[in-house]
C-alpha positions in Angstrom: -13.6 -6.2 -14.9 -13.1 -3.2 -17.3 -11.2 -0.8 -16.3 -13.4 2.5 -15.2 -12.3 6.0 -14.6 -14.5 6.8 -11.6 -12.6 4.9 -8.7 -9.2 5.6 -10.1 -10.4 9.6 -9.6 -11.2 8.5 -6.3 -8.3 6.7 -5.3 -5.9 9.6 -6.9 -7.9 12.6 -5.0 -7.7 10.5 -1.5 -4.3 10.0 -1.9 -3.1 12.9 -2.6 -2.6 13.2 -5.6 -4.3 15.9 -8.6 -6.4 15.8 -11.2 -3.5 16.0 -13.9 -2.2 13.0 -12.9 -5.1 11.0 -14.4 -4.7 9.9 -17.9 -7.3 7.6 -20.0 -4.4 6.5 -22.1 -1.8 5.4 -19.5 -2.6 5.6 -16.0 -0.6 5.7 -12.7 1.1 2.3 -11.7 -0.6 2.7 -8.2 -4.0 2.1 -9.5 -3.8 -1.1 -11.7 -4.4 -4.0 -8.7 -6.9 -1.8 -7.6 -9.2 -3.9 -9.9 -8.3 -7.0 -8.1 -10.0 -5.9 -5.0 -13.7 -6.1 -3.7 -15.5 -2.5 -3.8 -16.7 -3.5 -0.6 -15.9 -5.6 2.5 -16.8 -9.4 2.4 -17.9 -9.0 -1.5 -15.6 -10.4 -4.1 -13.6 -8.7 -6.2 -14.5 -7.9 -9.7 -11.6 -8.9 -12.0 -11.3 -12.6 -10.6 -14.5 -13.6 -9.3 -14.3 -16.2 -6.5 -10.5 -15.2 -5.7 -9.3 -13.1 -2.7 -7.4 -10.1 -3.5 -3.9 -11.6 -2.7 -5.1 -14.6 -1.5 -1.6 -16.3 -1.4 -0.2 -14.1 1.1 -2.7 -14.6 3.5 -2.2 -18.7 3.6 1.5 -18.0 3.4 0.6 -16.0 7.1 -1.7 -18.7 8.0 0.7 -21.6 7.4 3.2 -19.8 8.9 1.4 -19.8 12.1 1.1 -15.5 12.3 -2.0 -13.8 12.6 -0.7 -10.2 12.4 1.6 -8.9 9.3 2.3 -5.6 7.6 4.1 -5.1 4.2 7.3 -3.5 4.8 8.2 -3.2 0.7 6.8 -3.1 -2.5 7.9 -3.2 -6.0 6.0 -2.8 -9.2 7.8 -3.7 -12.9 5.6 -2.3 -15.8 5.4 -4.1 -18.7 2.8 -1.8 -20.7 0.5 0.4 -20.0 -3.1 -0.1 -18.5 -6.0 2.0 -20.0 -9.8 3.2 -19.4 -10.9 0.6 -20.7 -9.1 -2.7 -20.3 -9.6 -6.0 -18.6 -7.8 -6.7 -15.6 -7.2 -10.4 -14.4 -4.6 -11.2 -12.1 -2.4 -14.3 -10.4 -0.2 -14.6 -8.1 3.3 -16.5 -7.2 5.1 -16.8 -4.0 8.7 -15.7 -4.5 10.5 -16.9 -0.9 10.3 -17.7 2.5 12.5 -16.1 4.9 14.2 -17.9 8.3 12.5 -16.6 11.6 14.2 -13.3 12.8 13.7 -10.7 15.8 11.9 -7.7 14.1 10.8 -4.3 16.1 7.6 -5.8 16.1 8.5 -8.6 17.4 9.6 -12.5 16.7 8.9 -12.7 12.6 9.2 -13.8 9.4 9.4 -12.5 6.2 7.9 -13.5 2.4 7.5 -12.3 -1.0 4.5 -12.9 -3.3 4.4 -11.5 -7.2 1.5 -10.4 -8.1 1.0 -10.9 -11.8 -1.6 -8.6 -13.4 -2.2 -9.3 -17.3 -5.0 -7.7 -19.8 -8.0 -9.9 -21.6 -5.0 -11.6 -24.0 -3.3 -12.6 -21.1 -0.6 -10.2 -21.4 1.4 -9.0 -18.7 0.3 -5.4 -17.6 2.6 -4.9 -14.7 3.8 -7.3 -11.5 3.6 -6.4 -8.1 6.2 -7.8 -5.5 5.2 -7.2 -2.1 7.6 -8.3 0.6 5.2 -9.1 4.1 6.4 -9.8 7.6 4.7 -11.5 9.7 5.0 -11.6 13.5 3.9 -12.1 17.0 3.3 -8.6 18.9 6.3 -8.2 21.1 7.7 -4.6 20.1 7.8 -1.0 21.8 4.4 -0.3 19.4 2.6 -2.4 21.3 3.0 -0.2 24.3 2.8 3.1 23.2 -1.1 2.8 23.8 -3.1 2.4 27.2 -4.5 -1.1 25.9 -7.7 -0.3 27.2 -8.2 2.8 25.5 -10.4 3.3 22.5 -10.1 6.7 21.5 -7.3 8.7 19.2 -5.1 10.9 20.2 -6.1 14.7 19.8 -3.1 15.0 17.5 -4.1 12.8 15.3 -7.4 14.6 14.4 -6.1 18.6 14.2 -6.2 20.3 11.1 -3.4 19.1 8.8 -2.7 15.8 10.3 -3.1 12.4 8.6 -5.8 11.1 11.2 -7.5 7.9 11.3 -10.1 9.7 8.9 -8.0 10.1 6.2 -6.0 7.3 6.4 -8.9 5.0 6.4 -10.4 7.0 3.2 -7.3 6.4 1.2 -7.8 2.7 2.3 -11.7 2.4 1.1 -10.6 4.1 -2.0 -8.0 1.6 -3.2 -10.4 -1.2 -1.8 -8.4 -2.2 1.1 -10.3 -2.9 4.0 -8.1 -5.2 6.6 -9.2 -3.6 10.1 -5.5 -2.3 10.8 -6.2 0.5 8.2 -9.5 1.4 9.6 -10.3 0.6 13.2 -7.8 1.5 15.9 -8.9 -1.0 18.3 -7.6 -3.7 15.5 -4.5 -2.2 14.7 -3.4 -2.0 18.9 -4.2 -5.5 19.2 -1.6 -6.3 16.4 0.8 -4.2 18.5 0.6 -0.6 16.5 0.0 2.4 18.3 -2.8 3.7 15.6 -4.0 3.0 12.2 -1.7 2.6 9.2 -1.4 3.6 5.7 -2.2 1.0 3.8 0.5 0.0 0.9 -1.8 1.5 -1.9 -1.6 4.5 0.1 2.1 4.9 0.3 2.9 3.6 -2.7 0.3 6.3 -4.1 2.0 9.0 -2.3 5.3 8.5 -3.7 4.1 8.0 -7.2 2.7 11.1 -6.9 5.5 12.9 -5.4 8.0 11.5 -8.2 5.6 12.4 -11.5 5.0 16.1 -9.5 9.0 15.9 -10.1 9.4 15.0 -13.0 9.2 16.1 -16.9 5.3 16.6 -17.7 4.1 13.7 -19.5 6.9 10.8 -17.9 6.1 7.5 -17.0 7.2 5.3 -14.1 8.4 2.2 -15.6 9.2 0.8 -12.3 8.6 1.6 -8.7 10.6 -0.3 -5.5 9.5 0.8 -2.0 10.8 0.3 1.3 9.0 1.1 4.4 11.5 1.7 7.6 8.1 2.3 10.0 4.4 2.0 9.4 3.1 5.8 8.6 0.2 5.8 11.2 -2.8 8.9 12.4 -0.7 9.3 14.9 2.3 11.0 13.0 2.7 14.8 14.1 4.0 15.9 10.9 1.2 17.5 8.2 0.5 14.9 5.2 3.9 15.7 2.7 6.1 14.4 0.8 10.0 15.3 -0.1 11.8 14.0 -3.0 16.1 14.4 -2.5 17.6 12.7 -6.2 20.5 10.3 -4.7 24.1 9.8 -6.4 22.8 6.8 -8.4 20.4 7.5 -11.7 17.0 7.7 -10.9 17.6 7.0 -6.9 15.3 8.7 -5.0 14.0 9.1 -0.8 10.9 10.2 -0.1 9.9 11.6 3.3 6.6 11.0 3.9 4.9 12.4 7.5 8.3 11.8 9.5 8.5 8.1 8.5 11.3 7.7 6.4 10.1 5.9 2.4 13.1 4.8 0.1 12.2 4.1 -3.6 14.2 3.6 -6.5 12.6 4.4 -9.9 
């Protein structure tokens, strides 16, 4: 699929992020895989026809015996630049399986999978690590909710919050459509109070809030993201983000809507 500059525009502006931040010749690390990904639930996506987006994770989490996981971290290593444009294909390698553990969620397990996205040459463009656990709804989430109840929480949908609304559009935007990220009723069953951002999302917001940063014209050449909570509609906080430089070079936390996001660029 070649590379088009309509969808990234949309992915940026539902994120968060501005117009300046969109560049034909190199653009944001976010919004490479967002080629690998159908444009609309059930259909395939475009750069690997016949392939589910990430399709190794999801029989990692099938062999594993979960039916409910979340991404807790992310990395991306840039190895060049991706442009209007260029042909995306992708691959993808599973990195390690973790022992079972007790998690907040519940009784889990954790794995990595690399997700390898090259130009038409074959070429590495950049690769993704995301770090899943999966697990078996046991935690305080799970109870936050009346389970019977359908409806958001009034919070959730005031001016200035991140409601389901907006947290679901960042999620159709970067072509993400599991049902935790878009219907509440989904994400209680897997034992979350509300919706949650999906990784494009946050990994989006703190892109954003490092180049805002930054010197004009720099370039993330790599990106490693830890999530302490899932940011879900139901945060009270309005939709921000903090960036506080740490002791080391280039350490940074971002504080994103109350849930605490570390990244190291």
């Amino acid at each position: 699929m070649v590379v088009e500059l309509g969808p990234i525009v949309r992915f940026v502006e539902a994120t968060g992020g501005g117009p300046r931040l969109v560049r034909t010749d190199r653009l944001p690390i976010s919004t490479t895989s967002l080629w690998t990904r159908p444009a609309a639930p059930g259909a395939l996506p475009p750069a690997a026809p016949g392939a589910p987006p990430l399709a190794l994770h999801f029989e990692v989490k099938s062999d594993l015996g979960f039916e409910h996981a979340v991404i807790v971290g992310h990395r991306t290593v840039l190895h060049q630049p991706t442009r209007i444009g260029d042909r995306i294909g992708h691959h993808q390698e599973l990195r390690s399986v973790g022992p079972p553990r007790p998690t907040a969620l519940g009784p889990g397990r954790m794995w990595e999978v690399d997700h390898v996205l090259t130009d038409a040459d074959g070429a590495v463009l950049q690769v993704e690590t995301f770090t899943a656990l999966g697990y078996r709804p046991s935690g305080p989430a799970a109870r936050r909710r009346p389970a019977g109840s359908d409806q958001e929480p009034r919070s959730a949908t005031a001016v200035g919050r991140l409601g389901t609304r907006r947290i679901a559009g960042a999620a159709t935007a970067a072509r993400v459509w599991a049902p935790m990220h878009h219907d509440p009723a989904a994400a209680r069953r897997a034992g979350l109070p509300c919706v949650i951002a999906c990784t494009q999302h946050v990994v989006a917001l703190v892109e954003w809030a490092l180049l805002d940063a930054a010197t004009p014209g720099a370039t993330i050449r790599s990106l490693d993201v830890r999530l302490r909570r899932p940011i879900t509609a139901t945060a009270t906080a309005p939709p921000s983000t903090t960036v506080l430089y740490g002791p080391g070079r280039g350490a940074v936390t971002v504080s994103v809507d109350q849930d605490d996001v570390t990244a190291a660029v």
